[in-house]
C-alpha positions as CSV (number, residue, x, y, z in Angstrom):
1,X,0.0,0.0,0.0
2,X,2.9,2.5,0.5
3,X,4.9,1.6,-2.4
4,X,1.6,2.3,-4.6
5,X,1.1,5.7,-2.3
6,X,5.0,6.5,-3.1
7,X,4.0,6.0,-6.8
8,X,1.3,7.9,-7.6
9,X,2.7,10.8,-5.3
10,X,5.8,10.8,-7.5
11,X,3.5,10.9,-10.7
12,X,1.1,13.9,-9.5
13,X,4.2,15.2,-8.9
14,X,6.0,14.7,-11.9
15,X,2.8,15.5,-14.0
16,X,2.4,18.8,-11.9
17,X,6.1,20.0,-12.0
18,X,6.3,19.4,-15.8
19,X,2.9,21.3,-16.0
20,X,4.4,23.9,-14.1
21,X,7.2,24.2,-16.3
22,X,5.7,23.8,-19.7
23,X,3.7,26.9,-18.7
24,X,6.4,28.8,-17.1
25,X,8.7,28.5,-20.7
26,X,5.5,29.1,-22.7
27,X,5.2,32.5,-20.8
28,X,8.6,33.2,-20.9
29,X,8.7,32.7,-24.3
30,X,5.5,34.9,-24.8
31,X,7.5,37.5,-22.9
32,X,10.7,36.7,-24.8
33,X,8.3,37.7,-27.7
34,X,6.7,40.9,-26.5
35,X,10.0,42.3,-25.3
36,X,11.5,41.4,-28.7
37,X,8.4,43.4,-30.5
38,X,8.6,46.1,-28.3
39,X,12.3,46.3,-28.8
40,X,11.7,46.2,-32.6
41,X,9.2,49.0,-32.6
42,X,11.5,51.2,-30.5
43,X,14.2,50.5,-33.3
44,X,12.0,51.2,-36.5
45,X,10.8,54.8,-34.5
46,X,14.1,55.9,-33.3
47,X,15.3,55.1,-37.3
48,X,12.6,56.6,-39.1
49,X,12.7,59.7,-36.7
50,X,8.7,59.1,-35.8
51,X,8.1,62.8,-33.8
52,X,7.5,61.7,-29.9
53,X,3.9,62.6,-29.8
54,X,3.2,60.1,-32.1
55,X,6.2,57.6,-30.6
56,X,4.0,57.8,-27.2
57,X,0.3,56.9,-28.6
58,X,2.2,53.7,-30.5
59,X,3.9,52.3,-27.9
60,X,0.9,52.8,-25.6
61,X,-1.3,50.7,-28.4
62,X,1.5,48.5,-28.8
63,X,1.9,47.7,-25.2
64,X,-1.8,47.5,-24.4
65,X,-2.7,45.4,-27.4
66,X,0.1,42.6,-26.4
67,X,-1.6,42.7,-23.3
68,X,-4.9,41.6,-24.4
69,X,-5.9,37.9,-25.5
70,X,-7.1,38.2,-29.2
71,X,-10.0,36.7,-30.4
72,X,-9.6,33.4,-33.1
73,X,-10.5,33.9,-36.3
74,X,-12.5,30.8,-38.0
75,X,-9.4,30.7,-40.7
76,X,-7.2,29.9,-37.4
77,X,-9.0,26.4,-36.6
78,X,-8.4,24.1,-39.0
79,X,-10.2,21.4,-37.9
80,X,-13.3,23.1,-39.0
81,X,-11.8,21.6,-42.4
82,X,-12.3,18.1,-41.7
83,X,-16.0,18.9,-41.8
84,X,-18.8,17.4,-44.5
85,X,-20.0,20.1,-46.3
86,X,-23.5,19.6,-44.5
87,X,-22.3,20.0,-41.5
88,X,-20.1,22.6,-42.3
89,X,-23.1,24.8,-43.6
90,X,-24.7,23.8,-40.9
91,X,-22.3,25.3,-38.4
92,X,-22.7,28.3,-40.7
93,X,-25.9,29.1,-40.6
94,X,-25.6,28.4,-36.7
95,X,-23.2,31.4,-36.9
96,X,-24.7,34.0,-38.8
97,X,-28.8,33.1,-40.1
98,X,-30.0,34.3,-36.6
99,X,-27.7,37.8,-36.7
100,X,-29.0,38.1,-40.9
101,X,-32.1,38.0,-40.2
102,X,-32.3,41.2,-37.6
103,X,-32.9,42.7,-41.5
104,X,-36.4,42.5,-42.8
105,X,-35.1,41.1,-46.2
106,X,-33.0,38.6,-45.0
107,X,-35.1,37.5,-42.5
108,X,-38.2,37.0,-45.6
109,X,-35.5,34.7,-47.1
110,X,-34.8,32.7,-44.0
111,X,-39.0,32.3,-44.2
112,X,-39.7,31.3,-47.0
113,X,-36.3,30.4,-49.2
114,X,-34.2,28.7,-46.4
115,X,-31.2,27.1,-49.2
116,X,-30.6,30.5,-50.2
117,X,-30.3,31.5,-46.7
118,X,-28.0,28.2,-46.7
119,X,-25.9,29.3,-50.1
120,X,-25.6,33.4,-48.5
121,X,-24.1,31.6,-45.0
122,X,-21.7,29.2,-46.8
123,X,-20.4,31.6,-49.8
124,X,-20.9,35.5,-49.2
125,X,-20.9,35.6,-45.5
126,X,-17.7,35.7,-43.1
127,X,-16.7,37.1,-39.6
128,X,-14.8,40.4,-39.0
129,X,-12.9,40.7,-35.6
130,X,-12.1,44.8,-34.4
131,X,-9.8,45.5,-31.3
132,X,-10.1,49.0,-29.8
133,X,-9.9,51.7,-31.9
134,X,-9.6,49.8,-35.5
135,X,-11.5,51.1,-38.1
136,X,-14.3,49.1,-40.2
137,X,-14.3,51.7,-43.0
138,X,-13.1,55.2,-43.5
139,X,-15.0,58.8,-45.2
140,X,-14.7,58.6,-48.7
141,X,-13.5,55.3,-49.5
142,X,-15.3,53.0,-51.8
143,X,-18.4,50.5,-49.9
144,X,-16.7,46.8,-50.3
145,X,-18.8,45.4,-47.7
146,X,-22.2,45.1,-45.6
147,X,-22.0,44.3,-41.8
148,X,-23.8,43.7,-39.0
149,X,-22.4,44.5,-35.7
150,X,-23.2,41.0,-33.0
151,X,-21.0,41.9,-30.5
152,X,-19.4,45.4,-29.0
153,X,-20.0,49.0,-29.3
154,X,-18.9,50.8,-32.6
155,X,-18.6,54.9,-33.1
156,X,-19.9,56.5,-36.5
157,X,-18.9,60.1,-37.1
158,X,-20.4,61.5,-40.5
159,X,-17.2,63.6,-42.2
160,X,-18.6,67.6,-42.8
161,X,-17.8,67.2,-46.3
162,X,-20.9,64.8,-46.4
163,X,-23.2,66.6,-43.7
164,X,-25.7,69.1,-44.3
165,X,-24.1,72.8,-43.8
166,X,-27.7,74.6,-42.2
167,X,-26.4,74.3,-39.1
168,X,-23.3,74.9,-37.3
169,X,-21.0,72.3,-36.3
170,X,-18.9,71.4,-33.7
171,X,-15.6,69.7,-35.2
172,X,-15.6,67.1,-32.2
173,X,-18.4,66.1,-31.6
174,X,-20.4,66.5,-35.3
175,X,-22.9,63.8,-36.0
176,X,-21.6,61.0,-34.1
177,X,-23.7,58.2,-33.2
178,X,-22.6,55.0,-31.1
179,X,-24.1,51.9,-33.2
180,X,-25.5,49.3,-31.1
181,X,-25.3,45.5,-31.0
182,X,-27.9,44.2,-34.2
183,X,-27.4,47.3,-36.3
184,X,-27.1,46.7,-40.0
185,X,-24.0,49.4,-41.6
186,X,-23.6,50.5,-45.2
187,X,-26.2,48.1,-46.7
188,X,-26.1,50.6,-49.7
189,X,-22.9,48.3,-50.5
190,X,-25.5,45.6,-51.4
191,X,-27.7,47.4,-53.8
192,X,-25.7,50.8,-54.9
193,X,-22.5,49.9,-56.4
194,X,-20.7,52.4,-56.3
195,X,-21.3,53.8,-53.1
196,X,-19.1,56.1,-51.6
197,X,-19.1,56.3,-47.4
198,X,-19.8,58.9,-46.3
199,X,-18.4,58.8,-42.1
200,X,-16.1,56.8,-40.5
201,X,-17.0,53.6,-38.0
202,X,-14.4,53.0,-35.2
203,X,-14.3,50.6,-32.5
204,X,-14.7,51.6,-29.1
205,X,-14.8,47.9,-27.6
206,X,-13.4,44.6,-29.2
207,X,-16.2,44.1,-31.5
208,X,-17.6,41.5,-34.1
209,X,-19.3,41.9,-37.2
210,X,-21.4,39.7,-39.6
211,X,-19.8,40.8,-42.9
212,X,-21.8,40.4,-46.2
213,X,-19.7,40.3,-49.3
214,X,-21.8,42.2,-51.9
215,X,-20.5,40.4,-55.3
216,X,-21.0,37.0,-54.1
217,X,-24.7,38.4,-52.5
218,X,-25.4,39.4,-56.4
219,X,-24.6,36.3,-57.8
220,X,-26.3,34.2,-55.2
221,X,-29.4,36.8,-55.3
222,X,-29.4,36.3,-59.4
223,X,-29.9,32.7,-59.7
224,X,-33.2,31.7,-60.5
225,X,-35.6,30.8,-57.4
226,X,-38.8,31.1,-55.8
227,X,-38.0,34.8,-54.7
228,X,-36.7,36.1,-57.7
229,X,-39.0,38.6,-58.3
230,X,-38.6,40.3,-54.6
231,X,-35.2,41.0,-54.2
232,X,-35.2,43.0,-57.3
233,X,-38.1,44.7,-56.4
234,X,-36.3,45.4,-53.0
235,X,-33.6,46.4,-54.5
236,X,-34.7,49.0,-56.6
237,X,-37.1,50.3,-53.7
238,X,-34.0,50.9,-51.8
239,X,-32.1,52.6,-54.5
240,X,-35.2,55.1,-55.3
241,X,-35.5,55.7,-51.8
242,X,-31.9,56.7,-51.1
243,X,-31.1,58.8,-54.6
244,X,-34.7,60.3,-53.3
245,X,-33.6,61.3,-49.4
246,X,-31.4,64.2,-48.2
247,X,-28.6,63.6,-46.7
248,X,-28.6,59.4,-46.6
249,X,-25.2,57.8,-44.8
250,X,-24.0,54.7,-43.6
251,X,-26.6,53.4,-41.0
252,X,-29.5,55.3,-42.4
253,X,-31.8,56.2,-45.6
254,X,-34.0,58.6,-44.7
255,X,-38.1,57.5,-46.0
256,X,-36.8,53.7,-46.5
257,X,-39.4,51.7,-44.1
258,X,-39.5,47.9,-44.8
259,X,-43.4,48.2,-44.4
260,X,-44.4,50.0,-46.9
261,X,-42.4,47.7,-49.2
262,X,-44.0,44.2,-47.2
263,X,-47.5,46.1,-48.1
264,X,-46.6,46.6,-51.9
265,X,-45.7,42.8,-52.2
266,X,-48.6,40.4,-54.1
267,X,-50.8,38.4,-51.5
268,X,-49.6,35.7,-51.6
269,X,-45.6,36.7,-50.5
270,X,-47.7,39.4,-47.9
271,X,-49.9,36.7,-46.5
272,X,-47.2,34.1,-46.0
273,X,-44.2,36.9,-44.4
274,X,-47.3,38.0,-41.7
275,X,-48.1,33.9,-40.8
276,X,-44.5,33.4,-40.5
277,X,-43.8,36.6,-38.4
278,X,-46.6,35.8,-36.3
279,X,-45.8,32.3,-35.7
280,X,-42.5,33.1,-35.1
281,X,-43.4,35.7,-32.5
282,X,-45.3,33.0,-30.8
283,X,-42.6,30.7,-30.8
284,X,-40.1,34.0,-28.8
285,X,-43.1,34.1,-26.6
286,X,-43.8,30.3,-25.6
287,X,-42.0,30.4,-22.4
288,X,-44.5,33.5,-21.0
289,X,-48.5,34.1,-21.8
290,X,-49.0,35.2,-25.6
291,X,-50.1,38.8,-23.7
292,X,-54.1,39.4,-24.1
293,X,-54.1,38.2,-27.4
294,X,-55.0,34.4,-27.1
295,X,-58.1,32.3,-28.1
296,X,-60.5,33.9,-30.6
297,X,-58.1,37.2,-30.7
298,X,-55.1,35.1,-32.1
299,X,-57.6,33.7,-34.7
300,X,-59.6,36.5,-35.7
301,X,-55.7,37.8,-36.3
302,X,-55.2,35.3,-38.1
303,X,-58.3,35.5,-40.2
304,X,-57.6,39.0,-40.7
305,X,-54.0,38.3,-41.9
306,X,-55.4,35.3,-44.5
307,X,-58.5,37.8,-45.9
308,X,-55.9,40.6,-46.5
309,X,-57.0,42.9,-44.0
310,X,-54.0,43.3,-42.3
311,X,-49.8,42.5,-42.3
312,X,-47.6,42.0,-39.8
313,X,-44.0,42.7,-39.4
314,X,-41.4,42.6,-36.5
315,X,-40.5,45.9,-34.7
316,X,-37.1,46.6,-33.8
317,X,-38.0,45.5,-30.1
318,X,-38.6,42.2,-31.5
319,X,-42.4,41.9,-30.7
320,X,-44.8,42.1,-33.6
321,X,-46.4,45.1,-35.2
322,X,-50.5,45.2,-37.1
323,X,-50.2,47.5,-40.0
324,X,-53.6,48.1,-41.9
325,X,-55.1,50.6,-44.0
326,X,-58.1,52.6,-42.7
327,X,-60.6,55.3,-44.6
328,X,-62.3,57.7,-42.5
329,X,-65.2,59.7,-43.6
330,X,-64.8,63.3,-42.6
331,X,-69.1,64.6,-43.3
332,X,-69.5,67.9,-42.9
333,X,-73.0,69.4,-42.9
334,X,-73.6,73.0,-44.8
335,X,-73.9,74.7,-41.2
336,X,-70.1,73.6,-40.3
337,X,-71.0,70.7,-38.3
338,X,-69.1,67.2,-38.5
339,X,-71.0,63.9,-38.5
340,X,-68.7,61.9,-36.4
341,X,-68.9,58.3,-34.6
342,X,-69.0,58.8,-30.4
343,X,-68.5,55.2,-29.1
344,X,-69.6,51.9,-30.4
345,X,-71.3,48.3,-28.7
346,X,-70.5,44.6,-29.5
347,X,-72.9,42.3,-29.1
348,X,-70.9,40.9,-26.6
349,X,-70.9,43.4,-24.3
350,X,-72.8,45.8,-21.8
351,X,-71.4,49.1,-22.2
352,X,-71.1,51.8,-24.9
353,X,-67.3,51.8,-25.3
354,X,-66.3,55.6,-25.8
355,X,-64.6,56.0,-29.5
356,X,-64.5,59.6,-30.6
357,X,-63.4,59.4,-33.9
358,X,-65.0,59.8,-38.1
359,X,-66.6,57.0,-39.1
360,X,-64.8,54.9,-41.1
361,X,-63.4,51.5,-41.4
362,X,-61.0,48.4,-42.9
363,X,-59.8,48.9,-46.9
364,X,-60.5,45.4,-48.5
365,X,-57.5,44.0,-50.5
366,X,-57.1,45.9,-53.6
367,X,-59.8,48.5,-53.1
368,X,-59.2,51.8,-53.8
369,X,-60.3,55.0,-51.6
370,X,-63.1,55.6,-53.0
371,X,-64.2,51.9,-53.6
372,X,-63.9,51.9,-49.5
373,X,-65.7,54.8,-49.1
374,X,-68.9,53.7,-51.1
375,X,-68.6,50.8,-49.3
376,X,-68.7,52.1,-45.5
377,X,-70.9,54.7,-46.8
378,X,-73.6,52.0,-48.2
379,X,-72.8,48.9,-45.7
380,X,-71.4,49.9,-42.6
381,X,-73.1,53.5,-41.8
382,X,-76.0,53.3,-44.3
383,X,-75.5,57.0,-45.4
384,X,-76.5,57.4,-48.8
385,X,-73.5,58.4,-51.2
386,X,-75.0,60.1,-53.7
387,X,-76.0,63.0,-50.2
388,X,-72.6,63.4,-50.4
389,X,-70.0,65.2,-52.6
390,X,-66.2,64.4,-52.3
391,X,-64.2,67.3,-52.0
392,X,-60.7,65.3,-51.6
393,X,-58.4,63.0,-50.2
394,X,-55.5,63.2,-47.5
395,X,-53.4,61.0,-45.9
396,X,-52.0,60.1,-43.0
397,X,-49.9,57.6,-40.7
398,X,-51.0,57.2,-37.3
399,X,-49.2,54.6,-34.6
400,X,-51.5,53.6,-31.6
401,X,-52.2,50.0,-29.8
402,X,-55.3,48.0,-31.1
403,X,-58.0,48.5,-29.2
404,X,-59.1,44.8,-30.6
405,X,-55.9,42.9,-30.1
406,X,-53.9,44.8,-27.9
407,X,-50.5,45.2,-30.4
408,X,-48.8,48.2,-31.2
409,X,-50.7,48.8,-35.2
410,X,-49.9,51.3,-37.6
411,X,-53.1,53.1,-39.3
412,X,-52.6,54.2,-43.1
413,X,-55.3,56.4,-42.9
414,X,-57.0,57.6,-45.9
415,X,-59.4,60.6,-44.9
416,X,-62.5,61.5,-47.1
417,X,-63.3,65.4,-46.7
418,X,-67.4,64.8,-47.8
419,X,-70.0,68.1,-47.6
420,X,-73.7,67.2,-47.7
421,X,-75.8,67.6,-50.9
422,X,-79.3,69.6,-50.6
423,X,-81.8,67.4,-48.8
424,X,-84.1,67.5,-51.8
425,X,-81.7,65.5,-53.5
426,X,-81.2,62.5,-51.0
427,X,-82.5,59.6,-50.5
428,X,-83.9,57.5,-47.8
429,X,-81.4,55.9,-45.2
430,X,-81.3,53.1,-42.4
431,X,-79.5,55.2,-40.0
432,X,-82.4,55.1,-37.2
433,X,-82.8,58.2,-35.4
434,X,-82.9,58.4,-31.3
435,X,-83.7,61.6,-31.0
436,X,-87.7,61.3,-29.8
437,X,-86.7,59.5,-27.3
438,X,-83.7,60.9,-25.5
439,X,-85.5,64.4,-25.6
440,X,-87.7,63.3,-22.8
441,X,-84.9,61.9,-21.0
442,X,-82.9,64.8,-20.9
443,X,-86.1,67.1,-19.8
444,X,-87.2,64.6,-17.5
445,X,-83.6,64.9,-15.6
446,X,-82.3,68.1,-17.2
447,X,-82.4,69.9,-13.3
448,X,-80.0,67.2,-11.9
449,X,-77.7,67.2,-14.9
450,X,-74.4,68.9,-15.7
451,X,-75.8,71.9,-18.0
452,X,-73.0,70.9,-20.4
453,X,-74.2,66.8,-20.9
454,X,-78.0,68.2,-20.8
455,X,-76.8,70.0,-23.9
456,X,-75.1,66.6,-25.7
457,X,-78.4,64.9,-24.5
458,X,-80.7,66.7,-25.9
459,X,-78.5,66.1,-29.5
460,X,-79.9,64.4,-32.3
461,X,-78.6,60.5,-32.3
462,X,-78.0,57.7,-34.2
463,X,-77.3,54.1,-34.2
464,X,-76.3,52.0,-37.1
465,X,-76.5,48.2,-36.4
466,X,-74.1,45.7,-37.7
467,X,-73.6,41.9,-37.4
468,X,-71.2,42.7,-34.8
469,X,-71.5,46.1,-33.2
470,X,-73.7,48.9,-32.4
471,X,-72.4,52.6,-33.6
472,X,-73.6,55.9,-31.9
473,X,-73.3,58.3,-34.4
474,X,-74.1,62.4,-34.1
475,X,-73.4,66.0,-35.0
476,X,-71.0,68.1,-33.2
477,X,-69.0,71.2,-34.0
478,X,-65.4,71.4,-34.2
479,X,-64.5,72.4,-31.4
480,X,-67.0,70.2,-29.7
481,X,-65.5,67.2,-31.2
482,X,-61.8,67.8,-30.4
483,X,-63.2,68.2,-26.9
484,X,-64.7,65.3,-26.6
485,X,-61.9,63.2,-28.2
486,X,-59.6,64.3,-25.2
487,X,-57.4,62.0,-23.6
488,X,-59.0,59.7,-20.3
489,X,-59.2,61.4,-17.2
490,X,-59.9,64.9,-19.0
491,X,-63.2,66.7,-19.0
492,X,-63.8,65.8,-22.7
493,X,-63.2,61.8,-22.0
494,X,-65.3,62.0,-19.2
495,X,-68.3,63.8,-20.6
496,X,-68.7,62.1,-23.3
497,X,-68.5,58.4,-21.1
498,X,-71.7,60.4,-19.1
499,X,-73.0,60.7,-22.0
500,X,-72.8,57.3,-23.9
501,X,-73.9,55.9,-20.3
502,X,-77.5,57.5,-20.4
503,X,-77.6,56.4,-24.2
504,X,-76.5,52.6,-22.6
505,X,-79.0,52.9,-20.2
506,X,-82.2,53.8,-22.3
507,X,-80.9,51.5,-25.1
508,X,-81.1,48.7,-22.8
509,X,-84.6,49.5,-21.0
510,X,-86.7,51.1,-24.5
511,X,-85.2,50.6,-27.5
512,X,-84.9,47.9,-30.0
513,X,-84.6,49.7,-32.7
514,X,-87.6,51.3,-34.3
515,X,-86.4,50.9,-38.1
516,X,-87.8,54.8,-39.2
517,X,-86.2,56.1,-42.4
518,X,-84.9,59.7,-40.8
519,X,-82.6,60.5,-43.4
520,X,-84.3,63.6,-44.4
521,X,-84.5,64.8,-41.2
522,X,-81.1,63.9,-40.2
523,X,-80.1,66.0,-42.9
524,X,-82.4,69.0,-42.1
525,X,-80.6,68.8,-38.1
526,X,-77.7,70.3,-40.0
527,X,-79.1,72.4,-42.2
C-alpha cells in the first residue's frame, strides 16, 4: 500500500512540475516575444525619426494590445476543415442566419427560401474581428462590404464634407452616433455599387461583425428561385429611396421603411411573411403568456391576416407590429357641423365603449379610396353616397395599440373630406334616429344634470347596427369634437362616457330599434 502511495505521489508530482514548467517556458517565451516586438518598434521609431507625440500613442497601443488575448479567427481552426459540407453549412448558418435576419429582407428569405439562406451563410458571408480603436471603414473610401455589428459598441462620425451645412457644427463632436449591438451598416454596398461612405466607424470595444460580401450576394441573389421577383423589387425600392432622401449615410436612408415595401408585395408573399412573423413571435413568446391576445383574438388575427386585412411585421423591439389601412369619412354638414362616430357596442358586451373618432373603417384588399368609401358609406353606416360630394383625399400615418388585439398597429389612414348635398336631392337611409326618445330623458332629468351633458343629451342621435356592433353616431361642432376626443381622465373623455352611459342605459330598457327612415330629417338637423 505504500509503495503504490510512493508511486502515484511521485506521478502527480511529476505531471504537476512538468505542467508547471511547460507553462512557465510558454510565458517566458511569450515575454521573450513581447520584449523582442517592443524592442523592434523602438528600433524602427528611433530610425525613421517618428516625432514623440506620435512615438508615445504607438507604444501605448502597442503595449496594451500585447496585453490583451485576441480573439480566433474561423481561418485559425483548422479542424473546421475536416468537416462534411453539410455539417459545415450547418455550423454556418448556426453562426450567422440568426444575426441576418435582424434585416427584414433577409429575415423574408430565411422564411420562405431557407437554401438561399443556406448558399448566403456558406459563400458570401464571413466574420470580421475589431480590437479598440480599429476602423471598419473610412470617409470617402469605396463601400466593399455590408456588416452587421453581433458583439461590441462601434462609433460613427459622419465627415462635414458629407453633412448638411444649415447648421453649425462642432468639429468634435459632429454627427456622431454610437451603433449598437444588431445594427445593419452601409447596406447601400448591397444594392448601390458604387457607393461612396460617407463617415467613419471606429471601435470603441473589441467588437464582431457579420460581414456580407456584396458580389457574391449578387450572384447568389441572381440565380433563378422562388424569390426572384422580390429582391429585385427590394432592390430597386432601396435605391429610389436613397437617390430620393437628403442627406442618406452609412446606417440610415432617410423614407426607406421595410413596411411599406412588405404592403406593396402580391398576396400571396404578404400573406405568407405575416403567418410566419406571427408564428415566429409566438414561438419567442412560448415560455410567458401570448399577452391578451390568445383564443379567438389570435384567430380573428389570423383570419384578418389570410382575408388581406392586415400584415404583420417585426418591430425593432422584436415583438410584432399590425399594419392596416383605414378610410375615415370626414361629413361635414352645410352649417359647419361634423358627422362623427362617439362610441360603439358589441354584441358581446354591456357598455357603450367611448370611441370619438370619423366614421370609417377596414380597406378590402385591392380597393381603392373611394371603392372603400362607397362601401362604408352603403354597408357599414347606411348613409346614402349620392348626399354626399367628395371634395378630396388626404393621408395620414398614425401609430396607436389596437384596441381589438392589444398590439402596437400602424393606421394608413385615408381621410374622405365629404360636404352634404341639398336634402331635396337625397335619399332615404337606415340610420335610425334616437332623438324622440332621449328628448324626454334629458327634460325629465335636465335639473339634476351637468348643464354641459344636458346639452349633448338633448342632440340628435343615431345608431347604425351591424352583425357585430352597435355605432352611436351624431353631429358636433369642431371644437365640440376635439373636446370630446380628449385623452382619459380629462373633462372631454369624461363627458362624453356620461353621456354614452345614459344612451347605454335607455338603449337597454326602451329601445330595439324602431327601423324609421330619418334620413331627411337627419339632414335637415344640420341644415
Amino acid at each position: 500500500y505504500n509503495i503504490c502511495g510512493l508511486i502515484a505521489g511521485l506521478f502527480f508530482s511529476c505531471t504537476l512540475i512538468a505542467k508547471l514548467s511547460g507553462n512557465m517556458v510558454g510565458w517566458m517565451l511569450e515575454r521573450d516575444g513581447h520584449v523582442q516586438s517592443i524592442s523592434n518598434m523602438r528600433r524602427f521609431m528611433h530610425e525613421n525619426d517618428v516625432p514623440t507625440n506620435v512615438f508615445l500613442k504607438v507604444q501605448a497601443q502597442v503595449r496594451a494590445r500585447l496585453k490583451e488575448r485576441p480573439q480566433i479567427h474561423q481561418e485559425q481552426v483548422p479542424a473546421l476543415n475536416l468537416l462534411s459540407t453539410h455539417l459545415r453549412s450547418e455550423l454556418q448558418c448556426a453562426l450567422f442566419d440568426e444575426h441576418l435576419s435582424s434585416h427584414p429582407l433577409l429575415r423574408m428569405l430565411s422564411i420562405m427560401h431557407t437554401d438561399m439562406v443556406t448558399d448566403l451563410c456558406m459563400r458570401a458571408v464571413t466574420l470580421k474581428l475589431l480590437r479598440p480603436c480599429d476602423q471598419l471603414f473610412v470617409a470617402g473610401a469605396m463601400a466593399k462590404e455590408a456588416a452587421f455589428l453581433i458583439r461590441g459598441k462601434l462609433q460613427y462620425r459622419r465627415h462635414l464634407n458629407y453633412s448638411p451645412m444649415t447648421k453649425e457644427f462642432d468639429v468634435d463632436s459632429a454627427d456622431e452616433v454610437v451603433v449598437r449591438v444588431g445594427s445593419v451598416l452601409c447596406e447601400a454596398a448591397l444594392w448601390c455599387p458604387d457607393w461612396i461612405h460617407v463617415g467613419t466607424a471606429e471601435a470603441e470595444q473589441p467588437c464582431k461583425l457579420v460581414i456580407v460580401e456584396p458580389g457574391a450576394f449578387s450572384q447568389i441573389c441572381s440565380a433563378p428561385h422562388a424569390m426572384q421577383s422580390i429582391i429585385p423589387a427590394y432592390a430597386r425600392h432601396f435605391h429610389e429611396t436613397m437617390t430620393k432622401a437628403q442627406w442618406p449615410d452609412d446606417l440610415n436612408v432617410p423614407g426607406l421603411d421595410w413596411r411599406n415595401f412588405v404592403c406593396a408585395l402580391p398576396d400571396r408573399f404578404r400573406q405568407a411573411f405575416s403567418l410566419a412573423e406571427l408564428e415566429r413571435f409566438q414561438m419567442r413568446s412560448s415560455w410567458r403568456p401570448f399577452g391578451s391576445m390568445n383564443g379567438k383574438r389570435l384567430i380573428n388575427l389570423k383570419d384578418d391576416v389570410v382575408s388581406g386585412k392586415c400584415v404583420l411585421v417585426s418591430d425593432s423591439s422584436g415583438g410584432i407590429q399590425r399594419i392596416i389601412r383605414v378610410v375615415a369619412l370626414r361629413i361635414q354638414g352645410r352649417d359647419g357641423r361634423l358627422f362623427v362616430q362617439l362610441g360603439k357596442k358589441g354584441n358581446d358586451a354591456s357598455t357603450i365603449s367611448p370611441d370619438c373618432c370619423f366614421p370609417g373603417g377596414q380597406s378590402d384588399v385591392n380597393e381603392t379610396s373611394e371603392d372603400s368609401m362607397d362601401r362604408l358609406c352603403f354597408e357599414k353606416f347606411r348613409i346614402p353616397r349620392e348626399a354626399l360630394s367628395l371634395l378630396h383625399v388626404t393621408n395620414s400615418i398614425e401609430d396607436h395599440k389596437s384596441k381589438t388585439y392589444d398590439v402596437p398597429t400602424r393606421y394608413y389612414k385615408d381621410i374622405c373630406f365629404l360636404v352634404t348635398k341639398d336634402p331635396e336631392d337625397s335619399m332615404g337611409s337606415g340610420v335610425t334616429d334616437l332623438h324622440d326618445m332621449i328628448d324626454p330623458l334629458c327634460r325629465s332629468s335636465s335639473s339634476s344634470l351637468d348643464s354641459g351633458l344636458a346639452t349633448f343629451l338633448s342632440r340628435e342621435t343615431y345608431v347604425v347596427k351591424q352583425n357585430n356592433a352597435a355605432y352611436i353616431l351624431c353631429w358636433v361642432t369642431e371644437g365640440e369634437f376635439d373636446f370630446l376626443r380628449s385623452p382619459p381622465g380629462e373633462p372631454g373623455e369624461r363627458l362624453l362616457s356620461q353621456w354614452l352611459s345614459h344612451l347605454n342605459t335607455f338603449m337597454e330598457e326602451h329601445w330595439q330599434g324602431n327601423g324609421k327612415l330619418s334620413w331627411r330629417s337627419w339632414l335637415h338637423s344640420h341644415g
